[in-house]
C-alpha positions as CSV (number, residue, x, y, z in Angstrom):
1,X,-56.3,-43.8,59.9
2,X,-56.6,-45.0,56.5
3,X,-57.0,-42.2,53.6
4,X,-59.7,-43.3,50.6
5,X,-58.0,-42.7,47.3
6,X,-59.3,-39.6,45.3
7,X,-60.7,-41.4,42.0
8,X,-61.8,-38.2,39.3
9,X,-64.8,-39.2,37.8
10,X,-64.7,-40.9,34.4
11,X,-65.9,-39.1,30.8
12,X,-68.9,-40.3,29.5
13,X,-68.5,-41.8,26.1
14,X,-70.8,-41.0,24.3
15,X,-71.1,-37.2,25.2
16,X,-70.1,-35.1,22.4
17,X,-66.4,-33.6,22.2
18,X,-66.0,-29.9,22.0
19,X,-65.1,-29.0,17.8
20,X,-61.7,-27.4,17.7
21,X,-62.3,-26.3,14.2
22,X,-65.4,-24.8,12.5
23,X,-66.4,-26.0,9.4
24,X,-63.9,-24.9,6.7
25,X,-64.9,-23.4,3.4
26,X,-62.0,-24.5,1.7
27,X,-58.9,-26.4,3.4
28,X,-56.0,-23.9,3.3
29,X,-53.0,-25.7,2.4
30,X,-48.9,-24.5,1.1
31,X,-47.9,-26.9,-2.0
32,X,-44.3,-27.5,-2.9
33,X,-44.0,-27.0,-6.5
34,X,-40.0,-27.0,-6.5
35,X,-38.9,-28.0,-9.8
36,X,-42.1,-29.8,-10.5
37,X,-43.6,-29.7,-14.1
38,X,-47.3,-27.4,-14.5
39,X,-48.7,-26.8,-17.5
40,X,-50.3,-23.4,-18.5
41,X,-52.4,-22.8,-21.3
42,X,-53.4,-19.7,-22.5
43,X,-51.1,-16.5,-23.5
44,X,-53.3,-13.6,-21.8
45,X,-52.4,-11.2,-19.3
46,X,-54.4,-13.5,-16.4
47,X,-52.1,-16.4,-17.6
48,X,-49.0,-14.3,-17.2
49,X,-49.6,-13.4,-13.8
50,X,-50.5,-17.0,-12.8
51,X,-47.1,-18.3,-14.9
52,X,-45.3,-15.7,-12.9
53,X,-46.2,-16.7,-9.3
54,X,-45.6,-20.8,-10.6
55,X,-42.3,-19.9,-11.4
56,X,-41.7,-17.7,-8.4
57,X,-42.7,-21.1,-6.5
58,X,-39.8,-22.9,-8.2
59,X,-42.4,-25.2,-10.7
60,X,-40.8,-25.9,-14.4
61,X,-43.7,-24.0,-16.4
62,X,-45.0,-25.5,-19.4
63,X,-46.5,-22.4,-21.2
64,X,-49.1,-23.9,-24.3
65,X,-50.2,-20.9,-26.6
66,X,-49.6,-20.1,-30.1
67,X,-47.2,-17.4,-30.3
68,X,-50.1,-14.9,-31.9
69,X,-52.2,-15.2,-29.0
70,X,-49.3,-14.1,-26.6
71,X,-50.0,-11.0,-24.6
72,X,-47.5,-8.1,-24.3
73,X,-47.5,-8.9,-20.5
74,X,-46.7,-12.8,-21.3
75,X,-44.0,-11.9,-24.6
76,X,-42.1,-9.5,-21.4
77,X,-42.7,-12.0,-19.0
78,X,-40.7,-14.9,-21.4
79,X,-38.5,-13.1,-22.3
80,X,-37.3,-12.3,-18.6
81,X,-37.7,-15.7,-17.4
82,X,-38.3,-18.1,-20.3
83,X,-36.3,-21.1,-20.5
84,X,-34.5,-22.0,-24.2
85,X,-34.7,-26.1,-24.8
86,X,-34.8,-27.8,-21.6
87,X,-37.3,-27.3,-18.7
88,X,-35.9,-25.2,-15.4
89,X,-37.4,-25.0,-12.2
90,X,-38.6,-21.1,-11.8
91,X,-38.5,-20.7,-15.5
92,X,-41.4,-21.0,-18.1
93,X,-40.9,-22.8,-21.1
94,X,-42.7,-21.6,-24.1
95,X,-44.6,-24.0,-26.6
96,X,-46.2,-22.2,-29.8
97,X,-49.3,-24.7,-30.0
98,X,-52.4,-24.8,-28.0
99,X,-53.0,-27.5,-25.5
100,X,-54.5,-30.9,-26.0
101,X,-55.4,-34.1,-25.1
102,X,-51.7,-35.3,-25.5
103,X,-50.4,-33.2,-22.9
104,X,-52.1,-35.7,-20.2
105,X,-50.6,-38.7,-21.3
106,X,-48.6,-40.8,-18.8
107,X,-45.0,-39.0,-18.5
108,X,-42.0,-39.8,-16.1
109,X,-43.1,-37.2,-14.0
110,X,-46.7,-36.4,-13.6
111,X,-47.5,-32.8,-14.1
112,X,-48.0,-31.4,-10.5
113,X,-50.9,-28.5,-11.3
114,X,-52.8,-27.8,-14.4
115,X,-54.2,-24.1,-15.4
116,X,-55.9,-22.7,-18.3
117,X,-57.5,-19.8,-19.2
118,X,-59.9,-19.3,-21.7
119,X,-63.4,-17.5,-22.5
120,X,-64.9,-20.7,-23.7
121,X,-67.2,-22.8,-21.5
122,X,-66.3,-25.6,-23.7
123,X,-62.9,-25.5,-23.8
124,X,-62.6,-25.0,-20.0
125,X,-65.1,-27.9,-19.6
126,X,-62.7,-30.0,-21.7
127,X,-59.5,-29.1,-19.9
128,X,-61.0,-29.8,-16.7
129,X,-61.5,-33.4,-17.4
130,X,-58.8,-34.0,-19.0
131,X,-56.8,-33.0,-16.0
132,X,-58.7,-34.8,-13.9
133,X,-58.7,-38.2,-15.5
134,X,-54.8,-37.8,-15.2
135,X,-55.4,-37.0,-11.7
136,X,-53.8,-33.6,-11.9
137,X,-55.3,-31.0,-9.6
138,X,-56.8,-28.5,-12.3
139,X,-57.6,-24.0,-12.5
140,X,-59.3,-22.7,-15.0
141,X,-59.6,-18.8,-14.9
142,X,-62.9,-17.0,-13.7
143,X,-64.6,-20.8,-13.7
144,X,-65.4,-22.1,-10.1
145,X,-67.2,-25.1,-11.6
146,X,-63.9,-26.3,-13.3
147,X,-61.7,-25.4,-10.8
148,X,-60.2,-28.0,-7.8
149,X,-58.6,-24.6,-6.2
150,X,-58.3,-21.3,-6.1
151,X,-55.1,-19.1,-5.9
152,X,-56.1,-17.0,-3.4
153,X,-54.6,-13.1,-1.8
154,X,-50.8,-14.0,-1.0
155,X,-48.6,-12.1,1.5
156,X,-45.1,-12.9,0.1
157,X,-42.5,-12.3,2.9
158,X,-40.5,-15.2,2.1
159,X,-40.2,-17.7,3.9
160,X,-43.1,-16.2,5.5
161,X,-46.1,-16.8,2.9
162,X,-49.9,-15.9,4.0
163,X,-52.5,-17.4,1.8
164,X,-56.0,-15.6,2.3
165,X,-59.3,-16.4,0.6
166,X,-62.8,-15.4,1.3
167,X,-63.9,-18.3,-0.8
168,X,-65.6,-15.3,-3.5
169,X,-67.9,-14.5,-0.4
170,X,-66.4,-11.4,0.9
171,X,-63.7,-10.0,-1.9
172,X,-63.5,-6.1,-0.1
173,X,-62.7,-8.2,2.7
174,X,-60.3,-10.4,1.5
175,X,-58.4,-7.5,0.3
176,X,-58.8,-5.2,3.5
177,X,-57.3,-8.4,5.3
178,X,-54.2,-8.9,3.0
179,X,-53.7,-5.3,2.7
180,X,-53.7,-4.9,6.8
181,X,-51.0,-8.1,6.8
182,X,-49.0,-6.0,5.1
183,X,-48.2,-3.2,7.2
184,X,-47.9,-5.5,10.1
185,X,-44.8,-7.7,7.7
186,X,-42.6,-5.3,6.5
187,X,-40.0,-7.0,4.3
188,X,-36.9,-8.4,6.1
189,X,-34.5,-7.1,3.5
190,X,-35.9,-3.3,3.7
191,X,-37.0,-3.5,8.0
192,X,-33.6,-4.5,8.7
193,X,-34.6,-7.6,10.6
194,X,-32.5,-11.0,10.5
195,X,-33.9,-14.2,8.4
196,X,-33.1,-17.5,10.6
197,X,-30.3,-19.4,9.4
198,X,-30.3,-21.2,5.6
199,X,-33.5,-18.6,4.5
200,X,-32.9,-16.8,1.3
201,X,-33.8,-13.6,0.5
202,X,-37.1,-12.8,-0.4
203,X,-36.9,-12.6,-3.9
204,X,-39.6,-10.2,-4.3
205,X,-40.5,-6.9,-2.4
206,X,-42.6,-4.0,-2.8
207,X,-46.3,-4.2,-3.3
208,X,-48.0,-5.1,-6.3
209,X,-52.2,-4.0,-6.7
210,X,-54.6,-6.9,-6.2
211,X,-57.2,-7.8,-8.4
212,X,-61.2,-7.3,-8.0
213,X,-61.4,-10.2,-5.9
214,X,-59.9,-10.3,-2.7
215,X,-59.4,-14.2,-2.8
216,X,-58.6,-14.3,-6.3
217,X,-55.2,-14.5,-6.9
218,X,-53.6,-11.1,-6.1
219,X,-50.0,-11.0,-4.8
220,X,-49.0,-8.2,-2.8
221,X,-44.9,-8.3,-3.5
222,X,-43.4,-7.5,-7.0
223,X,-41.0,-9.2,-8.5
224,X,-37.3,-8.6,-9.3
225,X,-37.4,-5.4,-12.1
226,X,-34.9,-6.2,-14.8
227,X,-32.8,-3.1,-14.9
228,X,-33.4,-2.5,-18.5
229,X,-37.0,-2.4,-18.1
230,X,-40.2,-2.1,-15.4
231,X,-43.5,-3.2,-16.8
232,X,-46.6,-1.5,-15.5
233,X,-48.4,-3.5,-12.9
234,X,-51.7,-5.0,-14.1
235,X,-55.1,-6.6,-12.8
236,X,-55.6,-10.2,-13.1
237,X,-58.9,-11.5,-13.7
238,X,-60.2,-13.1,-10.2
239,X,-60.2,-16.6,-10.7
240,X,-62.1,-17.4,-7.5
């Protein structure tokens, strides 16, 4: 008796395949900035806070602002981690001018992000494309329509990092979500618990207060306190 082969039927082309991801508001993505140049303009207390997670990534901060403009936030902040002559990855550089055009020029190394903060629509509308005609992927504070991404809610447990954004839709949320990730990640160095092998300490720990925006650039960790001195924690502006 001979036995008729078993042949499963075959997929029809042209029917549709099953999505296995939604549409995406924005694309959620983790960017190296280890010892890569950024430039930050502005000397506010926003700018501070942005400068300070930049470094904390490892970029060489360029800090444009003229030294009267400097907020007490940014004057503590360089002198904790400002760098003297040359550039240094995690370190901010200080540069008592504003920004301009020249800044974009072709360099050795292209600047990896560009950030500014400013109240004028102008100025912001300026900076934008100037970054962008140097192909450098541009922030500018509190201005969506000059922005080619967001910061975002982090969850720093190093090397665990959770980026959360409600894309401005839902900022309660966005907060609610980061603040829940943070009971359920206590910090390595406090719970006791082992980091897999060549992982470095997290370098910060604690919890700092987010912003007004849940997807708008609050971090939950604190930095390293210098021993001399702990600055009160302050509110960045959401940046969307």
């Amino acid at each position: 008796m001979s036995l008729t082969p078993i042949v499963p039927p075959r997929k029809d082309p042209t029917a549709a395949r099953p999505k296995r991801m939604g549409e995406l508001a924005v694309l959620p993505v983790f960017f190296s900035l280890k010892g890569r140049p950024v430039l930050m303009a502005g000397g506010s207390a926003a700018a501070a806070w942005k400068a300070e997670v930049l470094a904390a990534s490892g970029a060489s901060v360029e800090l444009y602002a003229p030294a009267e403009d400097l907020d007490a936030e940014m004057a503590a902040l360089l002198a904790e981690i400002g760098a003297q002559d040359e550039p240094q990855p995690g370190r901010i550089r200080h540069h008592d001018r504003p920004w301009a055009l020249d800044l974009f020029a072709p360099r050795p190394e292209r600047l990896a992000l560009a950030i500014l903060d400013t109240e004028s629509e102008a100025e912001g509308h300026a900076f934008a494309c100037a970054a962008r005609a140097a192909s450098v992927p541009v922030n500018v504070v509190d201005k969506p329509a000059f922005c080619d991404f967001a910061f975002g809610s982090i969850v720093n447990r190093s090397p665990v990092v959770i980026g959360i954004s409600t894309f401005g839709a839902a900022p309660i949320l966005g907060q609610a979500i980061r603040r829940r990730i943070e009971t359920l990640l206590p910090l390595p160095c406090q719970a006791g618990q082992d980091l897999p092998p060549g992982c470095a300490t997290p370098r910060w720990s604690g919890s700092r207060p987010g912003s007004s925006d849940g997807s708008s650039g609050s971090v939950s960790p604190t930095r390293r306190s210098s021993p001399a001195r702990r600055r009160p924690a302050t509110r960045p502006r959401p940046d969307g």
